[in-house]
N, C-alpha and C positions, 0 to 999 in steps of 0.2 A: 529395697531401694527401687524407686519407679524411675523408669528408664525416659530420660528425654527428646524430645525430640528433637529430628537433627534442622540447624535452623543454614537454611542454604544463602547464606549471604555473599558467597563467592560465586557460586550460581547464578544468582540475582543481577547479580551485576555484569555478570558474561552474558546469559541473556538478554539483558539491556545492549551489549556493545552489538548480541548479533540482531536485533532489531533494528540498530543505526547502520549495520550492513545492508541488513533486505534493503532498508530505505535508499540507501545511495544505489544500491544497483539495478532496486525498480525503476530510479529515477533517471540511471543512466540506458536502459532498456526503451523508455519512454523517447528521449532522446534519439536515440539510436532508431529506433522506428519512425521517426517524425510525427509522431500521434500529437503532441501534446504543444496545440502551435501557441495557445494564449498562457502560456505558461501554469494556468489555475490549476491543472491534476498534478505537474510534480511538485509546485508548491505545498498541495494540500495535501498529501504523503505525510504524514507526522508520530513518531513515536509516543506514545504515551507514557506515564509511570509504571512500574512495576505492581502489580497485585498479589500480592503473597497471603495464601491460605493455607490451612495447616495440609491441602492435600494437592495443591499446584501453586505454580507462582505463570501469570500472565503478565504477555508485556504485549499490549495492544497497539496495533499500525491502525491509522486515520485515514480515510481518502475523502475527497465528493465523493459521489455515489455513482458518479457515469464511468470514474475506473472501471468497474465490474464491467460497464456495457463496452469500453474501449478493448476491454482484457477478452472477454466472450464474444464480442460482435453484437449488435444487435439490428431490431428491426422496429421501424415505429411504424406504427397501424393510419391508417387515413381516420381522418377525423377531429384530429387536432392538430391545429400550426404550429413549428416552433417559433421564440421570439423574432422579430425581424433584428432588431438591435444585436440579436447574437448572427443571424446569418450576413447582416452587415460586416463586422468585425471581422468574420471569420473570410468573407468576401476580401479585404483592404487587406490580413495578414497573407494570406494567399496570393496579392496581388494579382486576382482575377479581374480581366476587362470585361468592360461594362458593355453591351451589346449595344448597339447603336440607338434600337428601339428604344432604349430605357432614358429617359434624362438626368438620372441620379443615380447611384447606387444604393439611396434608401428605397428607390422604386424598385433597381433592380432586385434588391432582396426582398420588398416585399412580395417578386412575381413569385421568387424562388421557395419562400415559407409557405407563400398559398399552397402550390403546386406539393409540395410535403404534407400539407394539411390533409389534401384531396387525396392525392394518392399515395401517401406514406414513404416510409425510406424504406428498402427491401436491402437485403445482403449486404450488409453493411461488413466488411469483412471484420474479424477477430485479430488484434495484435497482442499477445497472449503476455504479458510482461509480469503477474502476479508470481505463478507458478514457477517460470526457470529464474526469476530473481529467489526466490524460495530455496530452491533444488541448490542455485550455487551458492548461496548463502551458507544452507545446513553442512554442505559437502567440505567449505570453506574452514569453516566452523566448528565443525564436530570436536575435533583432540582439545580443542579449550573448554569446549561444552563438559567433556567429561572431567578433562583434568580439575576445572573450577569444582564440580560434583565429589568429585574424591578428595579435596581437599579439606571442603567442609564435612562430607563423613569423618574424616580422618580427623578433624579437629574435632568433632561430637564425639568419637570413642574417647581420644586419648582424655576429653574433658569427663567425660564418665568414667575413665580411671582412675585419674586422680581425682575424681570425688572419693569413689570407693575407698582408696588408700589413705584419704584424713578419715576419713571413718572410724577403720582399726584402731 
């Protein structure tokens, strides 16, 4: 008799709930730091479906792509402007005043995007939110991770028993 294999659907699904963990507590991390002022990175946090193969089962997290730069810090290089339209926005959520010099705020951001263009953004500090929502998550999580695990072994043996025993 060939032995089958074990299909983790109790698994599956736990890892799915601890996917819907990481996401709330990156999102609550985000928050908690103030990084995330237009609301678009904790929105864009999203869990995907589960992928199950016969040798893992994946449950893939979504972001924009400037999470990683929010999580690491980064640095943009002189040479290219950002939008004006976003350092506007981000100008009015911040409710930063507008310098006397400037007659608008779309001027004043476009002095502010040149000025990034020219000389780039340096040390942009790191607010790391990926990682210890990760760490508290698995920590969180672990006794269901396993118990869903041995549940579906436990239901693959005793189904391969009693296969065995209508055999006989």
């Amino acid at each position: 008799m060939a032995v089958q294999p074990v299909k983790f659907i109790a698994l599956t699904e736990e890892l799915e709930k601890v996917a819907l963990d990481f996401q709330s507590e990156a999102q609550a991390i985000l928050r908690k730091n103030g990084n995330d002022i237009t609301g678009r990175l904790i929105n864009s946090i999203r869990v995907q479906p589960a992928q199950v193969t016969p040798n893992s089962i994946v449950v893939p997290v979504t972001m924009l792509q400037y999470g990683v730069w929010v999580d690491n810090g980064a640095e943009r290089r002189s040479g290219k402007q950002p939008p004006v339209q976003a350092i506007e926005q981000w100008i009015k959520l911040k409710r930063i005043s507008v310098p006397k010099q400037f007659k608008s705020i779309r001027q004043f951001a476009f002095a502010v995007a040149r000025k990034i263009g020219e000389g780039g953004q340096r040390d942009r500090k790191a607010y790391p939110f990926i990682q210890p929502a990760l760490n508290y998550t698995i920590q969180k999580n672990l006794q269901g991770v396993a118990t869903a695990a041995a549940v579906d072994i436990t239901t693959s043996i005793q189904k391969s028993i009693n296969q065995s025993k209508s055999l006989k």
